[in-house]
NUNUKOL-389818 format. One record per atom (N, C-alpha, C): z, x, y. Coordinates in steps of 0.02 Angstrom, whole numbers, plus 50000, padded with zeros to 5 digits. Atoms other than C-alpha are relative to their C-alpha. Layout:
REM NUNUKOL-389818
ZXY ...
END
This chain:
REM NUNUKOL-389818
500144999149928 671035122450266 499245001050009 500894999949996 669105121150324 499945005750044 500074993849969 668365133750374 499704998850072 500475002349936 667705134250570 499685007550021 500384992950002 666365145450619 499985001350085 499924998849888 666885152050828 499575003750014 500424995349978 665765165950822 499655003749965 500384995650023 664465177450749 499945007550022 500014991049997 664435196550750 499345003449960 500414995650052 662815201750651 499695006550020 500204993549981 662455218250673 499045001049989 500634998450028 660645218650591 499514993250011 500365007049981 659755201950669 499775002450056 500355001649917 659285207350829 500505000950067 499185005149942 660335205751016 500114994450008 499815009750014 661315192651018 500054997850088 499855002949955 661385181451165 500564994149988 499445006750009 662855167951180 499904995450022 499995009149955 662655149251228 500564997750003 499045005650001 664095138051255 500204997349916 499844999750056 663745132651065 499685002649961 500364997350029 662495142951000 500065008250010 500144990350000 662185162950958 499534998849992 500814998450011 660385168250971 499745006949993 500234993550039 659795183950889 499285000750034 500775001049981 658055189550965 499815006849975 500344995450033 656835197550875 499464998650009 500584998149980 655095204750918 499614992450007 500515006750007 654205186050845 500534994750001 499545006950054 655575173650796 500765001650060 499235000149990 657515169150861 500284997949917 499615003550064 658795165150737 500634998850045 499605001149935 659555153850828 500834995849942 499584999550044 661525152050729 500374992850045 499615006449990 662425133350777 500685001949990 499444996550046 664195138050783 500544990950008 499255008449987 665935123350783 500005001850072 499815000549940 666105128050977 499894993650035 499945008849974 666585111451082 500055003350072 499844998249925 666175116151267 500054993150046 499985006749931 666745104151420 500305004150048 499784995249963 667175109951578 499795007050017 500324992249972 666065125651593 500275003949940 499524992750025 667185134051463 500064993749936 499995003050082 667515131151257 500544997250007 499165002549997 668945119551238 500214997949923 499755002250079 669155116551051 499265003449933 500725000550044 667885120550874 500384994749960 500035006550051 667555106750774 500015000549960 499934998450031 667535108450605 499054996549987 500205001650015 665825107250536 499434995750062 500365003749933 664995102350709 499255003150006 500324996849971 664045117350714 499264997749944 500235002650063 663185110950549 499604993050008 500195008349965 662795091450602 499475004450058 500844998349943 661785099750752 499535003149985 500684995950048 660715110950659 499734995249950 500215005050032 660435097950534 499844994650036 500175008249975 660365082850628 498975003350038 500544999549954 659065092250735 499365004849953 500554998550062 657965098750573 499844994649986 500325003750032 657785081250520 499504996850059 500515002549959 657065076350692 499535004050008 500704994749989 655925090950705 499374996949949 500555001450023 655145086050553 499744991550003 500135007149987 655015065250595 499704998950067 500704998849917 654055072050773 499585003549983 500394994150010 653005086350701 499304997650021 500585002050000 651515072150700 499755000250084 500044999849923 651765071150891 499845007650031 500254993549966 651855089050948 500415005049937 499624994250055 652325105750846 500605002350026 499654995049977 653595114550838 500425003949985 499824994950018 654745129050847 500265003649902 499634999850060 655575128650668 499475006049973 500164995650059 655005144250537 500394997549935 499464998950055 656495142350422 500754997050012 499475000949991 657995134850375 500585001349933 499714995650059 659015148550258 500734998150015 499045000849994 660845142150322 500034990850006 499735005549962 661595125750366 500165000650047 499864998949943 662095132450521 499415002950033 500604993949971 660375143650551 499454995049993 500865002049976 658595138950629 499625007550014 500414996649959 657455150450630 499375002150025 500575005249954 656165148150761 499575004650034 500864998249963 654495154450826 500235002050075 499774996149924 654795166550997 499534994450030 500305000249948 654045155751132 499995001750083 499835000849935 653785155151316 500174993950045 499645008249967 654885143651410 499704996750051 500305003049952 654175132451507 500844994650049 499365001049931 655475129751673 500284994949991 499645006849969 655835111251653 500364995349957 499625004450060 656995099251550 499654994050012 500375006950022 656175084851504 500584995449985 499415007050032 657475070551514 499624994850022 500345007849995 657055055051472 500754994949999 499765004049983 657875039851510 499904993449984 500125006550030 658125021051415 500314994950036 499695005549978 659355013551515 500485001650049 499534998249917 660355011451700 500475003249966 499254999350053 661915019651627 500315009250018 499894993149999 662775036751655 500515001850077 499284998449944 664435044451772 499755003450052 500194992649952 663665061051839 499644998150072 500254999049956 663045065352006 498994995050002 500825000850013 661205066551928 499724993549958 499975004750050 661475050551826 499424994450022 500385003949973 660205037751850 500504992950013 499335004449964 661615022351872 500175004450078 499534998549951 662605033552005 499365002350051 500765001249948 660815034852108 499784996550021 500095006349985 660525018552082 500414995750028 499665000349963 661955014352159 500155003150076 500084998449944 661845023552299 499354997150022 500685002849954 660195015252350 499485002049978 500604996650028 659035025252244 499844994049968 500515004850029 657605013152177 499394999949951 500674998350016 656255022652133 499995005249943 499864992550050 656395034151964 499165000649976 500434998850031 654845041051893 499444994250016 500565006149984 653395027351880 500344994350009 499355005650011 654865014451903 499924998950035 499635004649948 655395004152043 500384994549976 499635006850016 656784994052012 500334995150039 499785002149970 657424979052054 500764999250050 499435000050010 658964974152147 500664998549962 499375003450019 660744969152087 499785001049918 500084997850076 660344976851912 500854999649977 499474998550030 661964977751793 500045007749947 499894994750013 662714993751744 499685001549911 500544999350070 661684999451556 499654993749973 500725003450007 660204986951568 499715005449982 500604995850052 658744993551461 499494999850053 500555002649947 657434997651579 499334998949985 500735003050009 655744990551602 499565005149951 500674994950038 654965006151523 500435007849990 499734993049982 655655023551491 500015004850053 500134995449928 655765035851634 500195006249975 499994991349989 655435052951631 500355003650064 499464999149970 656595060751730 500195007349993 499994995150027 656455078851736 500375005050052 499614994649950 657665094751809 499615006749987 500254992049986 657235112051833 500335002949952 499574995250059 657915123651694 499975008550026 499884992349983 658665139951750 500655002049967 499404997950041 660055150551704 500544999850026 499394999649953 661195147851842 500224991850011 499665005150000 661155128951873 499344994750005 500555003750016 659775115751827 499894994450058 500115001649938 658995108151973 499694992850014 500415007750007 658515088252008 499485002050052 500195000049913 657055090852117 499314996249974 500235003750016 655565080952115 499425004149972 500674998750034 653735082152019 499715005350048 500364998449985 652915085952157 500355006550036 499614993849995 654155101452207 499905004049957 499924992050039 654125111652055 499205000949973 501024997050012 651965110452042 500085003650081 500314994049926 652315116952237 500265007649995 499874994649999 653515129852200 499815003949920 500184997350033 652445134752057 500375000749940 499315001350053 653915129851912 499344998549965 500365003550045 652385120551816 499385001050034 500385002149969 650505115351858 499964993249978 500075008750000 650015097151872 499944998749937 500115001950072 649185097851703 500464999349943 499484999750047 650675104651608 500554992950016 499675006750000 651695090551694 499894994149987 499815005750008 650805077651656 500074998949899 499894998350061 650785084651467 500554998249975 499314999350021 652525086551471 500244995349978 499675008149975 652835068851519 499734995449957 500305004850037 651655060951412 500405001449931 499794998550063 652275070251257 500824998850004 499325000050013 654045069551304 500154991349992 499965006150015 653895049551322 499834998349931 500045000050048 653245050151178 500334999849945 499404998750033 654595057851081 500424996449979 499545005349959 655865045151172 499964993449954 500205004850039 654915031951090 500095000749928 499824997750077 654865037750923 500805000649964 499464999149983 656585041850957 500454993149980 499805004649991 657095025850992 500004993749947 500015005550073 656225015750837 500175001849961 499614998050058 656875027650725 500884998650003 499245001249980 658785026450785 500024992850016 499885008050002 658625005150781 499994999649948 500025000850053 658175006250626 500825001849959 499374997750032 659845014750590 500774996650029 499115004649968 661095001550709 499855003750054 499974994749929 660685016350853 499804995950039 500354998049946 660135015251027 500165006250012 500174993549985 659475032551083 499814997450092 500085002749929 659885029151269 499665003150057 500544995649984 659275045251333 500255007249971 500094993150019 658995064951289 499825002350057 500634994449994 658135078751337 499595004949970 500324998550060 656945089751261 499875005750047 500154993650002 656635107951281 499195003249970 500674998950032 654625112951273 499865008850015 500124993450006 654105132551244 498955000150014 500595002450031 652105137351245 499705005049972 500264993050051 651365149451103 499395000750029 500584994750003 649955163151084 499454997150054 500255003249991 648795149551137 500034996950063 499795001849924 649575142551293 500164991349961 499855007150028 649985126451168 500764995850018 499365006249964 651485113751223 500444998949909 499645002750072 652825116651065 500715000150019 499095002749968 654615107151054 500105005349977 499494996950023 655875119951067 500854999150003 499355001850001 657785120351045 500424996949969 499715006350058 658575104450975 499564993550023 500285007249975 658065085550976 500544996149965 499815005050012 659105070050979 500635002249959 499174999750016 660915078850936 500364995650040 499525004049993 662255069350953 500225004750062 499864995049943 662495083951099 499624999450059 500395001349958 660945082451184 499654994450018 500505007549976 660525063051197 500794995749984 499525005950002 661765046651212 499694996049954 500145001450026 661785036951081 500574991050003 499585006450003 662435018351071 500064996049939 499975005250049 662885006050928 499714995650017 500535005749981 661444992350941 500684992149974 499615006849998 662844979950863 500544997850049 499495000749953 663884973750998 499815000250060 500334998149923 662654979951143 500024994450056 500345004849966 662074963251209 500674996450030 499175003749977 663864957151214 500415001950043 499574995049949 664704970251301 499404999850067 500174999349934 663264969951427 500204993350033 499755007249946 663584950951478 500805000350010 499515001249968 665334955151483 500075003850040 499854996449943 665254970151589 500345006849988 499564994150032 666154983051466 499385003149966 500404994050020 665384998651393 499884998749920 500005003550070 664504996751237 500235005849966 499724995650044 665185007351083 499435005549979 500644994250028 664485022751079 500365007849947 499694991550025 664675042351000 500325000750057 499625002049977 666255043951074 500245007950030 499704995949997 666775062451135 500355000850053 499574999649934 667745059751284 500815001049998 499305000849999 669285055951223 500425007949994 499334993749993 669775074951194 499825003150088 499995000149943 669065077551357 500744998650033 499595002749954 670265066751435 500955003849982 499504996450017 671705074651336 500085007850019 499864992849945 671385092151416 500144997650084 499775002649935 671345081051600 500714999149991 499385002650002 673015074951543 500565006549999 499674996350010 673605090051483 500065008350033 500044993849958 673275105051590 499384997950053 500624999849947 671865109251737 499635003949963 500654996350019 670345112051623 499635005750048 500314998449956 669525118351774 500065007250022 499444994449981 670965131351835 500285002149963 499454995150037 672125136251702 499505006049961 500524994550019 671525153751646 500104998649908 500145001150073 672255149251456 500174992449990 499935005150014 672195132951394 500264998049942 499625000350070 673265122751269 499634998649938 500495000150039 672765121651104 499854990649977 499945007750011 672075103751043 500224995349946 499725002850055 672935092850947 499455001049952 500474997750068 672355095350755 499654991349992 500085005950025 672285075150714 499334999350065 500705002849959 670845073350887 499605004949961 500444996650038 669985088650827 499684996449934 500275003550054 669685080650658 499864994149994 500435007649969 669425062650732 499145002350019 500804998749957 668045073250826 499375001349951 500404998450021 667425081550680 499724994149938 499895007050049 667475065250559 499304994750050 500535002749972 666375057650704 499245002250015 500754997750014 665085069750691 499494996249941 500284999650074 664825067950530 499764993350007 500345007250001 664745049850540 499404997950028 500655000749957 663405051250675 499315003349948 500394995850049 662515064250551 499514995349961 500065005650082 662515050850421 499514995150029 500455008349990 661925034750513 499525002750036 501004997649941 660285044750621 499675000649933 500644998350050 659615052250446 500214996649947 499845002950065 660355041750311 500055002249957 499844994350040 660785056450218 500644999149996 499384998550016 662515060550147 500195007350034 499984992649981 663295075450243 500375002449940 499844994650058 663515090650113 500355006150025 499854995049951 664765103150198 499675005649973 500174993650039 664065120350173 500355003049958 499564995050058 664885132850049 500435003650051 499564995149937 666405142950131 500185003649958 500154999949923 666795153550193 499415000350025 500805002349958 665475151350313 499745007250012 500504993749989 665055170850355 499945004849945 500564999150067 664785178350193 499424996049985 500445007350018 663835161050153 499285002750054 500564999949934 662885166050324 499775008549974 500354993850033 662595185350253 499745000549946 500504997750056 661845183350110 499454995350016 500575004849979 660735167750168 499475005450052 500064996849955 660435179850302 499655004649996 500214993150025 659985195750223 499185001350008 500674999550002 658085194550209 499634998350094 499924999749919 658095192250414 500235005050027 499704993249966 658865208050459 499265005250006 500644995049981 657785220450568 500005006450007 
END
């Protein structure tokens, strides 16, 4: 039976804060920020993965160090397979999403904008009668507000008025976060990927310096597509093959009101391990590495790795 890691308790790290899939320990200089298996949809955890929490901490160590030349950032240490631990900064208000191609369901989606009549994204203007995930003319920066209550689409020149950023930092942001995107993008072709879009999380140290924080280019925080098959599925009009996590989604729609029921059922074992089988695979083809599960159980494994971090 594999082991899955739902939660962290360390008494001697620091206070913990909870994310939807992360624990974060904070201490005076540094986080230790702990990746756990939690699978959130719906506002609320609906399954752990086996080994998920592992693929995102890793996946997002090998991109830290394949951007470092671009901008710095947070990383100190990496004493776990599940553990980062990362340089205290100060957050800077805004998510940096970038954007490769028309494509996406949500409200804030650039497709479901562009459909409504929206034209104009970032330095963009596009044409009419586009088809649903065309590659666009150029990347678009595409940035929300980052708060703790609910992340905000509002434009550039709104959050330099209500004082969220100044001009300079935005156009920093934007340059470096395109940047990224790009890099992003030739590295994941190289591997069969398209990296369709992300976002990126920037902090700024002692200095007032612009360093990535958080993750980059998880299979969590960016869309990712299979480059074989793309061109085909766009002239026919079907979705190209991508990292696939919907399907247990749709099996909680089917099977209860994600939304409303106060307990929810549990998820079949065979999707769970489809889900976690597809991590891995994603793991594999971004860094061309072999995934190595960690040693289990996972929280001893995590206390003794751990030990020389306690405050």
């Amino acid at each position: 039976m594999t082991d899955v890691l739902k939660e962290t308790n360390f008494s001697t790290l620091g206070a913990k804060k909870t994310g939807k899939v992360r624990d974060i320990y904070e201490q005076p200089d540094r986080l230790v920020l702990v990746s756990t298996d939690r699978h959130s949809s719906f506002d609320r955890i609906i399954a752990h993965i086996p080994h998920k929490g592992q693929v995102l901490n890793q996946s997002s160590a090998w991109w830290f160090e394949q951007t470092k030349d671009i901008v710095p950032n947070h990383v100190l240490a990496l004493p776990d397979p599940n553990v980062t631990i990362g340089k205290k900064m100060k957050m800077v208000p805004v998510e940096a999403v970038m954007r490769g191609y028309l494509t996406g369901v949500t409200d804030t989606s650039i497709w479901t904008r562009y459909q409504k009549g929206e034209r104009k994204f970032g330095d963009l203007t596009l044409q009419d009668n586009l088809k649903k995930n065309t590659k666009l003319p150029m990347p678009v920066f595409d940035p929300t507000t980052k708060e703790d209550t609910h992340d905000r689409a509002i434009s550039p020149e709104q959050m330099i008025e209500e004082g969220l950023i100044t001009k300079e930092r935005f156009v920093e942001v934007r340059e470096i976060a395109t940047k990224l995107f790009i890099r992003g993008q030739e590295l994941a072709a190289k591997r069969g990927l398209i990296l369709v879009d992300t976002k990126y999380e920037f902090g700024t140290d002692e200095n007032d310096n612009l360093v990535l924080i958080d993750e980059i280019h998880t299979p969590d925080s960016s869309r990712y597509w299979q480059l074989e098959g793309y061109e085909e599925s766009l002239a026919k009009g079907s979705e190209p093959k991508s990292f696939d996590k919907e399907f247990l989604r749709l099996w909680f729609k089917e099977n209860c009101d994600p939304y409303k029921d106060a307990i929810l059922p549990e998820a079949p074992s065979e999707l769970v391990e489809e889900l976690s089988r597809r991590y891995i695979q994603m793991y594999e083809q971004i860094t061309g590495e072999k995934f190595i599960p960690g040693e289990q159980p996972i929280i001893p494994r995590m206390e003794r790795n751990l030990a020389s971090y306690a405050i």
